[in-house]
C-alpha positions as CSV (number, residue, x, y, z in Angstrom):
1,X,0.0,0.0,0.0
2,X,1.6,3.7,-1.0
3,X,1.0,6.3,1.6
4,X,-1.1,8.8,1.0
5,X,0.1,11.5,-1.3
6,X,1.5,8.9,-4.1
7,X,1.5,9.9,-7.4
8,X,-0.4,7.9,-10.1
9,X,1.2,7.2,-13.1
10,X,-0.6,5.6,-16.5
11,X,2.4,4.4,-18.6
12,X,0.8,4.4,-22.0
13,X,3.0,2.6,-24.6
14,X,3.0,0.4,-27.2
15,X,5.8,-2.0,-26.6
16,X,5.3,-4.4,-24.2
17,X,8.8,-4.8,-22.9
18,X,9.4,-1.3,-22.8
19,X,6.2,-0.7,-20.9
20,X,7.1,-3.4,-18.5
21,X,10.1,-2.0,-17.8
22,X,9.3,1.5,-17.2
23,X,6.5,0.0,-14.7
24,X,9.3,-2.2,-12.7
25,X,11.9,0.7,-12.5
26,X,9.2,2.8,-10.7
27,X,7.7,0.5,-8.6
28,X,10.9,1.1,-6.0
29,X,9.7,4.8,-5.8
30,X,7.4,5.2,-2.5
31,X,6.1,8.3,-3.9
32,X,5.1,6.6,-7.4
33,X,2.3,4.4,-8.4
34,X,1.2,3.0,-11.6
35,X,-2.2,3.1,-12.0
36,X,-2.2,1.5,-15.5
37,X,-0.9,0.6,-18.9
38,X,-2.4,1.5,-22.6
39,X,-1.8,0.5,-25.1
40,X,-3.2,2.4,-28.1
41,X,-3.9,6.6,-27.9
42,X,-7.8,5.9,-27.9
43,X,-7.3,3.0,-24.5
44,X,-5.0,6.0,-23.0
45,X,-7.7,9.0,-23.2
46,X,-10.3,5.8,-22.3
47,X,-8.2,5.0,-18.9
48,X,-8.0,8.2,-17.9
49,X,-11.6,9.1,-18.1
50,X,-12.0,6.3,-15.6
51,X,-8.8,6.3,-13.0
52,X,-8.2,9.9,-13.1
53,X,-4.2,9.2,-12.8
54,X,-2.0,12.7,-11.7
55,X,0.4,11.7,-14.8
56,X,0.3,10.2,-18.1
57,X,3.6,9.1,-19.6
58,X,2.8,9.0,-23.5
59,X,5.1,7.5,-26.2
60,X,4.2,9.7,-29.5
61,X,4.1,6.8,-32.0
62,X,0.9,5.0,-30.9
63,X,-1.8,2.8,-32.8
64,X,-5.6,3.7,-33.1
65,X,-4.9,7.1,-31.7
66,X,-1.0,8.6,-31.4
67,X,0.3,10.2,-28.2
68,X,-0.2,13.9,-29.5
69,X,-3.8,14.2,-30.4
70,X,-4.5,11.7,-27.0
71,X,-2.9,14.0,-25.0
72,X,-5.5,16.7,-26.7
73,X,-8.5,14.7,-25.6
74,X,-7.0,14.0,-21.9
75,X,-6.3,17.4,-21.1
76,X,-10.1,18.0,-22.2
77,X,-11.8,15.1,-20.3
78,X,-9.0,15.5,-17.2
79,X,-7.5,19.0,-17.0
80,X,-5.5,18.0,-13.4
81,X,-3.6,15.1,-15.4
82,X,-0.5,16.0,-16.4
83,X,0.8,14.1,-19.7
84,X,4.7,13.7,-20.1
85,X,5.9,12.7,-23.4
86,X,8.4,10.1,-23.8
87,X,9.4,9.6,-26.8
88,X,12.2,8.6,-29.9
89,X,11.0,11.5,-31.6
90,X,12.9,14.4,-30.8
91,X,12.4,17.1,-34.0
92,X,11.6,20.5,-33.2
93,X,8.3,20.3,-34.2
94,X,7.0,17.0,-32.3
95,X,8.4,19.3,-29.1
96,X,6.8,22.8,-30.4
97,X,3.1,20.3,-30.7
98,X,3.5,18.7,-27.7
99,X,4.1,22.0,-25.7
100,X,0.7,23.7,-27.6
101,X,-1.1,20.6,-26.8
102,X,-0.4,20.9,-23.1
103,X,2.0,18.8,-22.3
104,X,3.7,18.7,-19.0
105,X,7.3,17.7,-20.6
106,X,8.9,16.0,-23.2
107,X,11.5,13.5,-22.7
108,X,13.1,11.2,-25.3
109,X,13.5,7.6,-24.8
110,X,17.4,7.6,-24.4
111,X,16.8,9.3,-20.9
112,X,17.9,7.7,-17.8
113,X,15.0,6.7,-15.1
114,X,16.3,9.4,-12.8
115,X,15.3,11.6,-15.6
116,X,12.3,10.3,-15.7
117,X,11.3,10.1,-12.0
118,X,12.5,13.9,-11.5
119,X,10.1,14.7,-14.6
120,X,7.1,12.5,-12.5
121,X,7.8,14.7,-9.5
122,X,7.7,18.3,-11.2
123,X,5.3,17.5,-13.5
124,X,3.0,16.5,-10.6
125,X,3.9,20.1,-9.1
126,X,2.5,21.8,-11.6
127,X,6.0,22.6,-13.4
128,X,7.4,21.9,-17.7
129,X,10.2,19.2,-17.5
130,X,12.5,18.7,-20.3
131,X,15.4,16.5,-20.4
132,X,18.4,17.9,-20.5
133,X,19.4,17.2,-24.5
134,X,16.2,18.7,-25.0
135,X,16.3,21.4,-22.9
136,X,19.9,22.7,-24.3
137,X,18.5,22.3,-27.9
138,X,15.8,24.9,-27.0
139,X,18.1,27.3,-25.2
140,X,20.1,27.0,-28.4
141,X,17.5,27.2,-31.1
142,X,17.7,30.1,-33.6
143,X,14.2,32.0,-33.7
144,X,13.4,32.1,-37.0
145,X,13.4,28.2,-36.5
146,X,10.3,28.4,-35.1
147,X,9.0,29.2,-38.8
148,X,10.7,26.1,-40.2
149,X,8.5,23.9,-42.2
150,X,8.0,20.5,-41.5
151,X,6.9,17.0,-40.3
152,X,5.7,16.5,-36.7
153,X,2.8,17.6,-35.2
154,X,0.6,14.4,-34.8
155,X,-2.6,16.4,-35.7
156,X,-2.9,18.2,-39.4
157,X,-4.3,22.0,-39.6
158,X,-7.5,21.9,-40.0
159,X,-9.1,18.8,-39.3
160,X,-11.5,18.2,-36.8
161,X,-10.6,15.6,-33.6
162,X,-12.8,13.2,-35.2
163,X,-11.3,13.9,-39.1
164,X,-7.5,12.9,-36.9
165,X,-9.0,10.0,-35.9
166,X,-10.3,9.0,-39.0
167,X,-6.7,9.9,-40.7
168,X,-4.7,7.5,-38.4
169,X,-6.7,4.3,-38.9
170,X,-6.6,4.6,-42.1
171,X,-2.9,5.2,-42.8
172,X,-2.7,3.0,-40.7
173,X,-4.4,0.4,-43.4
174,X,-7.6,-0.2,-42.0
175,X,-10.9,-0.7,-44.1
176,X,-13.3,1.5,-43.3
177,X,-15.8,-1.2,-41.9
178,X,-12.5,-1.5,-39.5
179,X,-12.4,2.0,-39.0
180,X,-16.6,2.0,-38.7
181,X,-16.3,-0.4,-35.2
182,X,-13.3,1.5,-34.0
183,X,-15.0,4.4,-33.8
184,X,-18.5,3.1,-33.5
185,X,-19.8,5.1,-35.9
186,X,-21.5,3.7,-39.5
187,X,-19.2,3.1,-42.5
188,X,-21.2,5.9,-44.2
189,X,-20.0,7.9,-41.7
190,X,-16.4,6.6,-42.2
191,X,-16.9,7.8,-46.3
192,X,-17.8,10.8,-45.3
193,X,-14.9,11.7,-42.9
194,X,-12.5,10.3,-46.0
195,X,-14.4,12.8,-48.5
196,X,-13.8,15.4,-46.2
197,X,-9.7,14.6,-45.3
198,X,-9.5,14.2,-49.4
199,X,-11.0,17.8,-50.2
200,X,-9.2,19.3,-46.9
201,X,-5.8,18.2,-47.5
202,X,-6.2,17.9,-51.7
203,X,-5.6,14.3,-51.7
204,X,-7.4,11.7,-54.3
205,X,-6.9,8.7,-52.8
206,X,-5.6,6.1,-49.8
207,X,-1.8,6.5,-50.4
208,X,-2.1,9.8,-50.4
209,X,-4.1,9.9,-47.4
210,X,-1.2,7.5,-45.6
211,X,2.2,9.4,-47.3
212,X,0.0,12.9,-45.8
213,X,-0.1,11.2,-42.0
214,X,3.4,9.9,-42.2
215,X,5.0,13.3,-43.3
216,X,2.6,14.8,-41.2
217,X,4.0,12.7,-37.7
218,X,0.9,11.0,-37.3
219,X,2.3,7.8,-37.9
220,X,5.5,6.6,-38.5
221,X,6.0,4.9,-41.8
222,X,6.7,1.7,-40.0
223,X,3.3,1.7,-39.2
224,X,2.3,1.5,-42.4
225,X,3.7,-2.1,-44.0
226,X,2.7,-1.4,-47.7
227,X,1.6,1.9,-48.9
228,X,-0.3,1.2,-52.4
């Protein structure tokens, strides 16, 4: 039993092993407790709703739903929870997203676990914990590279929540009767979200739809195992 005053953590990654081991490293902590594990965006934002955990740690590159537009919906449904990114990603742009999204952090996966608790423990204070490579890249950064174009972002201009959703499951090669019981909405529905993403973004047909989400960081392309 943790004393009273714990923080609860939802680990929400993909990858079993590496979810298992973030959740032994911080069992040791007696200030730490993890609540629960996801695995897809959609079971993160799903778990929170119900447990209600102080922090989320969110890898970026996640089925069904990816770490950046979860985080969105969790800080709707659950403004207290703090979400810290962990991720392999590091480009400019997944932190600038992250940051407008609401995050609480952003640390990248090569971190050490003391990095990781310390980010836990400020995030639950209310402070913005980078780690340190990240950190001294934004201290360095030129400003005018804040108008660079480019990849990352996890959500595109424009769309609606429901329009992202749509995007991801279907870059990432699901059929829209597929897409249909994800959502649980009609396949109807699901053809008229598509028409929609094809006029928004100028795109004519699936590939284009799944070359737009990978550029676009809302999948990575090994998501994606053939792109027609």
């Amino acid at each position: 039993m943790k004393p009273i005053g714990t923080i609860t953590v939802l680990l929400a990654e993909d990858h079993q092993i590496v979810r298992e081991g973030l959740k032994k490293l911080l069992e040791g902590e007696t200030d730490i407790q993890v609540v629960g594990e996801a695995v897809s965006g959609r079971e993160a934002v799903e778990m929170v709703r119900q447990l209600r955990p102080a922090v989320v740690v969110m890898d970026i590159a996640m089925p069904l739903l990816n770490g950046l537009e979860a985080t969105s919906q969790i800080r709707l449904i659950s403004p207290d929870t703090r979400v810290l990114i962990l991720s392999a990603h590091s480009d400019d742009a997944y932190v600038e997203r992250a940051m407008e999204l609401g995050a609480a952090g952003f640390l990248i996966k090569q971190s050490s676990i003391h990095v990781l608790k310390d980010a836990i423990r400020e995030a639950h204070k209310g402070n913005v914990f980078f780690s340190p490579e990240i950190a001294k890249h934004q201290r360095n950064r030129q400003p005018e590279s804040k108008n660079r174009k480019g990849g990352g972002g996890g959500k595109a201009p424009g769309l609606t929540p429901r329009e992202a959703e749509v995007l991801q499951l279907v870059a990432e090669g699901k059929a829209n009767k597929q897409v249909a019981a994800e959502l649980g909405i009609s396949i109807k529905t699901v053809e008229k979200h598509r028409d929609h993403l094809m006029r928004k973004l100028d795109l004519h047909d699936t590939a284009g739809l799944t070359r737009y989400a990978i550029s676009a960081g809302i999948i990575e392309s090994s998501v994606q195992v053939t792109i027609l």
